[in-house]
KOLDO-149228 format. One record per residue (C-alpha): x negated, y negated, z negated; residue in one letter. Coordinates in nm, 2 decimals, padded with zeros to 4 digits. Each point is the difference from the previous one (the first is absolute). Example, Ala and Ser with C-alpha at 12.3 -4.5 7.8 and 13.67 -1.06 7.14 Angstrom:
BEGIN
<<-01.23; 00.45; -00.78>; a>
<<-00.14; -00.34; 00.07>; s>
This chain:
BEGIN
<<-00.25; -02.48; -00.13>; x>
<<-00.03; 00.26; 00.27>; x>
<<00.24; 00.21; 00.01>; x>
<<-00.06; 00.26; 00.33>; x>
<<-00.17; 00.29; -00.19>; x>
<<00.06; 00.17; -00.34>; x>
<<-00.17; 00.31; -00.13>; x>
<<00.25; 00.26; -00.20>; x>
<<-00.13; 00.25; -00.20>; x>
<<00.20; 00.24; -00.26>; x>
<<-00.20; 00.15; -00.30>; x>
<<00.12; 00.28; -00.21>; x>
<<-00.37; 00.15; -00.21>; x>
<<-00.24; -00.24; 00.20>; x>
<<-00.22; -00.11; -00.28>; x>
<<-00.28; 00.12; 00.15>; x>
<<00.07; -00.11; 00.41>; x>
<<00.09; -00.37; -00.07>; x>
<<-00.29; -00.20; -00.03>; x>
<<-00.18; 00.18; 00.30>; x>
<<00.35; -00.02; 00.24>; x>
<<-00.01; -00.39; -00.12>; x>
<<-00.37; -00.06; 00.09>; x>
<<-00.01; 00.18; 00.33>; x>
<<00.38; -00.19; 00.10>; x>
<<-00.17; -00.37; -00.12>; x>
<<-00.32; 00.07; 00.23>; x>
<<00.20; 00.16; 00.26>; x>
<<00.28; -00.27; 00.00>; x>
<<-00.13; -00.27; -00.15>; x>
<<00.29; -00.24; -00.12>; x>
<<00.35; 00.26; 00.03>; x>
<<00.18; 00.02; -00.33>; x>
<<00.06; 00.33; -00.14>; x>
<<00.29; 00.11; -00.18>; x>
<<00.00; 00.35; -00.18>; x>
<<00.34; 00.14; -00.17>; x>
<<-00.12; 00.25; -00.26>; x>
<<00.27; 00.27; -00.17>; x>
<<-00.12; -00.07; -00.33>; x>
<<-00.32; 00.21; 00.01>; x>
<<-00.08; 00.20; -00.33>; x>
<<-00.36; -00.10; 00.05>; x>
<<00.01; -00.34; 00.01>; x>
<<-00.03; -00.12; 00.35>; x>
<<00.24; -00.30; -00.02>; x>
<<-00.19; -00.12; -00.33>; x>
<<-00.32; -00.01; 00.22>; x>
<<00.12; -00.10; 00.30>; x>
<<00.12; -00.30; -00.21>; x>
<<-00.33; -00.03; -00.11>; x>
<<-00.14; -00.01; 00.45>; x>
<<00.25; -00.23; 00.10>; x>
<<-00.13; -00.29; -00.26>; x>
<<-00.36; 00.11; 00.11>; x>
<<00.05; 00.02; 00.40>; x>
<<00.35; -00.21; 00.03>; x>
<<00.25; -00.03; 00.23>; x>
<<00.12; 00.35; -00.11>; x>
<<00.39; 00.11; -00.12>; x>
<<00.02; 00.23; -00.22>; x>
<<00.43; 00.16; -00.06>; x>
<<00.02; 00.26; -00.27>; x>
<<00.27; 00.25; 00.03>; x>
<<00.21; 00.13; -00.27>; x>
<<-00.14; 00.39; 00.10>; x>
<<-00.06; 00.21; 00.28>; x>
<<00.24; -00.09; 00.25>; x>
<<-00.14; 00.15; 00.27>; x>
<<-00.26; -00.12; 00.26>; x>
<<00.33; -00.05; 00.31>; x>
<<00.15; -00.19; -00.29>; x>
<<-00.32; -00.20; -00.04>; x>
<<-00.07; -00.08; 00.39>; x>
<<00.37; -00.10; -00.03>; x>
<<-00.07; -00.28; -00.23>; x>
<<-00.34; -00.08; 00.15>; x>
<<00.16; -00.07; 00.32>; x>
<<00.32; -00.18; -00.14>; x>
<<-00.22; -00.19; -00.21>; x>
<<-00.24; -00.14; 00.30>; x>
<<00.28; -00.07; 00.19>; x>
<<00.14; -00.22; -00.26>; x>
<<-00.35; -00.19; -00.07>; x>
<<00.04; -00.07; 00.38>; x>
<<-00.28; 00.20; 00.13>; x>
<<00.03; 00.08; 00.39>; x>
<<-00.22; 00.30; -00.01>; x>
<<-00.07; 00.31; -00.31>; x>
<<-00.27; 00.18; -00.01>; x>
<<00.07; 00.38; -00.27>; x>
<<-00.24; 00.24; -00.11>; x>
<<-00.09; 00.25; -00.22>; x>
<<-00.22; -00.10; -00.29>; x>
<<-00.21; 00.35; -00.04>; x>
<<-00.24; -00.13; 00.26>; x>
<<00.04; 00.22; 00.29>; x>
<<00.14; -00.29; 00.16>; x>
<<-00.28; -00.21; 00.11>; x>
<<-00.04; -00.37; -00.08>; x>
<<-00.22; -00.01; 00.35>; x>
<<00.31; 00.22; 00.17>; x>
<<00.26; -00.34; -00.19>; x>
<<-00.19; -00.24; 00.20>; x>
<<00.09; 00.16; 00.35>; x>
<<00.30; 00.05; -00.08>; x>
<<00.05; -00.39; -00.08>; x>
<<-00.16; -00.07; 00.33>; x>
<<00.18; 00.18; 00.17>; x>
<<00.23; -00.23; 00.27>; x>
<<00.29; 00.26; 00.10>; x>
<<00.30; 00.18; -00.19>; x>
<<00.30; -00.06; -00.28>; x>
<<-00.19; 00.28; -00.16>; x>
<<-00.32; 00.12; 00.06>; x>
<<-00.09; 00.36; -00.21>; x>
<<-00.33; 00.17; -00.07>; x>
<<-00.02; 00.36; 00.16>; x>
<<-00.25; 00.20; -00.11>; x>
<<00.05; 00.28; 00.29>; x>
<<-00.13; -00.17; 00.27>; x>
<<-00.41; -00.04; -00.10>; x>
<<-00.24; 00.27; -00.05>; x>
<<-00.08; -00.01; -00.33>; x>
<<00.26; -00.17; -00.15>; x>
<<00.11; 00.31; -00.29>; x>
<<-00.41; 00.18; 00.02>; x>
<<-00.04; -00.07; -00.37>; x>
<<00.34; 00.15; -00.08>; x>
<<00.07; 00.36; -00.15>; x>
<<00.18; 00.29; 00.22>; x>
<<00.32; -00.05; -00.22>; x>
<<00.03; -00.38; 00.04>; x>
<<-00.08; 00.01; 00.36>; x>
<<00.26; 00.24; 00.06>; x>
<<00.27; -00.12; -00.17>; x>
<<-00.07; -00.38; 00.16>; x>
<<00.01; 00.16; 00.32>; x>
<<00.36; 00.19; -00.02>; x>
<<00.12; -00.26; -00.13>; x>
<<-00.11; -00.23; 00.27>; x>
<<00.13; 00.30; 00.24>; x>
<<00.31; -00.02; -00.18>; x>
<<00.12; -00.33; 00.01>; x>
<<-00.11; -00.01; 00.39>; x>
<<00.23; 00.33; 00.10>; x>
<<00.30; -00.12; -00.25>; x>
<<-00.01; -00.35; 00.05>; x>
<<-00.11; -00.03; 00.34>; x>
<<-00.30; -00.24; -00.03>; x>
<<-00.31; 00.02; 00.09>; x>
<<-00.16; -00.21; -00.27>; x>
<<-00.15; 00.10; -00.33>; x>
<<00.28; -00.11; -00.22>; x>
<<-00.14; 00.14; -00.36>; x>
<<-00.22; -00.24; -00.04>; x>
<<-00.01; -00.37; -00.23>; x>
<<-00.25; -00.22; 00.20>; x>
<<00.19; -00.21; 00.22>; x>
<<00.07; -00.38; 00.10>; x>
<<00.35; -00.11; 00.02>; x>
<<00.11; -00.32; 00.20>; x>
<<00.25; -00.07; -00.23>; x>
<<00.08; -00.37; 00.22>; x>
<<00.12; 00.26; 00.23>; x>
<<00.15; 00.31; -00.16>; x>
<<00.16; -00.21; -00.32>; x>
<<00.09; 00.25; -00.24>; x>
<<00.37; 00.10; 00.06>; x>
<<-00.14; 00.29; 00.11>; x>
<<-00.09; 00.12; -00.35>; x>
<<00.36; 00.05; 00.02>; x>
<<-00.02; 00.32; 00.15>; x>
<<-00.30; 00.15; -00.18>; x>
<<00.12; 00.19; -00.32>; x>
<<-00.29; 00.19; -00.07>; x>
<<-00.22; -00.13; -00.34>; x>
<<-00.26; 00.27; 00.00>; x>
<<-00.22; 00.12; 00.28>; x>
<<00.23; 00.05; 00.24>; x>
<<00.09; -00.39; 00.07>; x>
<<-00.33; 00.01; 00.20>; x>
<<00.12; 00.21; 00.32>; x>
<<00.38; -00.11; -00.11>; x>
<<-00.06; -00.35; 00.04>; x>
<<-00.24; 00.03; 00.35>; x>
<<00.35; 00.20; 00.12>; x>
<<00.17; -00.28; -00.08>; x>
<<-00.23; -00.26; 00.16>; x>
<<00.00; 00.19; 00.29>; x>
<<00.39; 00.05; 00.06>; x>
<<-00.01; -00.37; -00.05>; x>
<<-00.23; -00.03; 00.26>; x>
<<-00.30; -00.13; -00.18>; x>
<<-00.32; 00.01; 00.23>; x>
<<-00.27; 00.23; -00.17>; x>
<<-00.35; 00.00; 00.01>; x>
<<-00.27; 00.24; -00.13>; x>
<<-00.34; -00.03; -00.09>; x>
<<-00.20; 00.27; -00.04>; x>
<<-00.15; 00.00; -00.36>; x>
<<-00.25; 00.25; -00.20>; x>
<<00.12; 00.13; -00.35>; x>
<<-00.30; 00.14; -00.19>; x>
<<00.09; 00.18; -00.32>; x>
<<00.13; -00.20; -00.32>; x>
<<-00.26; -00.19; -00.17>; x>
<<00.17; 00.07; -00.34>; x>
<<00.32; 00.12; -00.15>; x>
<<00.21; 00.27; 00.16>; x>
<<00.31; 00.01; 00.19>; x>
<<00.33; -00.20; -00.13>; x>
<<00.17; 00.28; 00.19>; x>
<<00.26; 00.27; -00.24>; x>
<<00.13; 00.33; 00.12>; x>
<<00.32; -00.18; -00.03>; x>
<<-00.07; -00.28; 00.21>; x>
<<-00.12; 00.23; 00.27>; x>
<<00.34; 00.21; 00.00>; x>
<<00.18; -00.36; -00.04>; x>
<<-00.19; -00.13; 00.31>; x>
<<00.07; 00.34; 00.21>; x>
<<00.38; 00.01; -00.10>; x>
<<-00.01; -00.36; 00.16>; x>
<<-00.20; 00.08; 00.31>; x>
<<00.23; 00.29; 00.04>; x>
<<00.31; -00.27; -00.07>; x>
<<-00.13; -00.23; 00.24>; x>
<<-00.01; 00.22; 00.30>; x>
<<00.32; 00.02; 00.04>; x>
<<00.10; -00.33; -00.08>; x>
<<-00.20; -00.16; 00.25>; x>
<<00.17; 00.13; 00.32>; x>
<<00.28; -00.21; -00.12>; x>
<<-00.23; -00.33; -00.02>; x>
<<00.07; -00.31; 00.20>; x>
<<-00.32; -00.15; 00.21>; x>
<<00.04; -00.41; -00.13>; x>
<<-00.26; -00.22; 00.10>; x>
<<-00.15; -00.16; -00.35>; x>
């Protein structure tokens, strides 16, 4: 069996995105195994997903005890593929403004230990989004460059790991399980020395469903950002 590529995808409430996110991945990649880790979603997205994987195969499906938190879930996704003995992870969200066409690229793509999607670098990539969400995206964005000194858009879950070449002791040093393990582990990566890539991607406005994102988890992620600032001025540069 080939083991280079594996898709990861965490579900909380994605009844409605699966099949489509499933369809557009198998004409898009043709042959990558998916594996999705859902939190026990109230409206029965493992049962169905269950119900995909006997009708498309080679799909995973790892139910959760509850809502662990989406860092918490790219945690195990990446744990997980490293211990199947894949060399390279593809993550994404499973609302459908990442783009099964957008995957593909990403999985061609010859250079970087990690290689993120950044949605600030073409024209049109946020046009369908409201005022509110585009500005929030883009502090955030300006936050985590001024506080944590990179250039790259670190909020976001589309990315490709080379795990044959980052391993996964690095998880280590990640703490965050909500939203924040995004830009938390890309600090970490990068004080490791990880090379990064970007690809420029185009988000149009979700298809269904609505943000995963509490007023909670927003203060949670800030405190963090705010926590990380100072901590990273104190980071060893390792190569991974």
């Amino acid at each position: 069996m080939d083991k280079d590529l594996l898709i990861f995808i965490p579900t909380y409430n994605e009844k409605e995105n699966v099949r489509l996110i499933i369809e557009g991945l198998r004409y898009n990649l043709r042959g990558v195994p998916i594996l999705f880790c859902d939190d026990n979603s109230p409206d029965g997205t493992s049962d169905l997903l269950r119900q995909l994987a006997r009708e498309f195969g080679d799909i995973e499906v790892v139910t959760r005890s509850g809502k662990l938190g989406i860092g918490s879930a790219h945690k195990f996704g990446i744990r997980k593929a490293a211990e199947l003995g894949y060399k390279r992870l593809l993550t994404l969200d499973c609302d459908l403004t990442h783009q099964p066409s957008d995957c593909a690229r990403f999985a061609a793509h010859p250079r970087g230990d990690v290689v993120v999607g950044t949605r600030f670098r073409g024209s049109g990539s946020l046009a369908d989004w409201n005022f509110m969400r585009k500005a929030i995206t883009k502090a955030g964005h300006w936050a985590t460059c001024f506080l944590l000194g990179m250039p790259y858009d670190a909020t976001g879950a589309l990315r490709r790991y080379r795990l044959d070449r980052l391993g996964v002791d690095w998880l280590r040093d990640v703490h965050s399980d909500g939203y924040a393990f995004f830009f938390e582990s890309l600090m970490v990566l990068n004080a490791r020395g990880a090379e990064i890539e970007e690809i420029a991607i185009d988000l149009p406005k979700r298809t269904y469903g609505s943000s995963k994102m509490s007023i909670v988890e927003l203060i949670r992620s800030c405190t963090m950002l705010l926590k990380l600032s100072t901590k990273r001025f104190g980071m060893k540069t390792n190569k991974v």
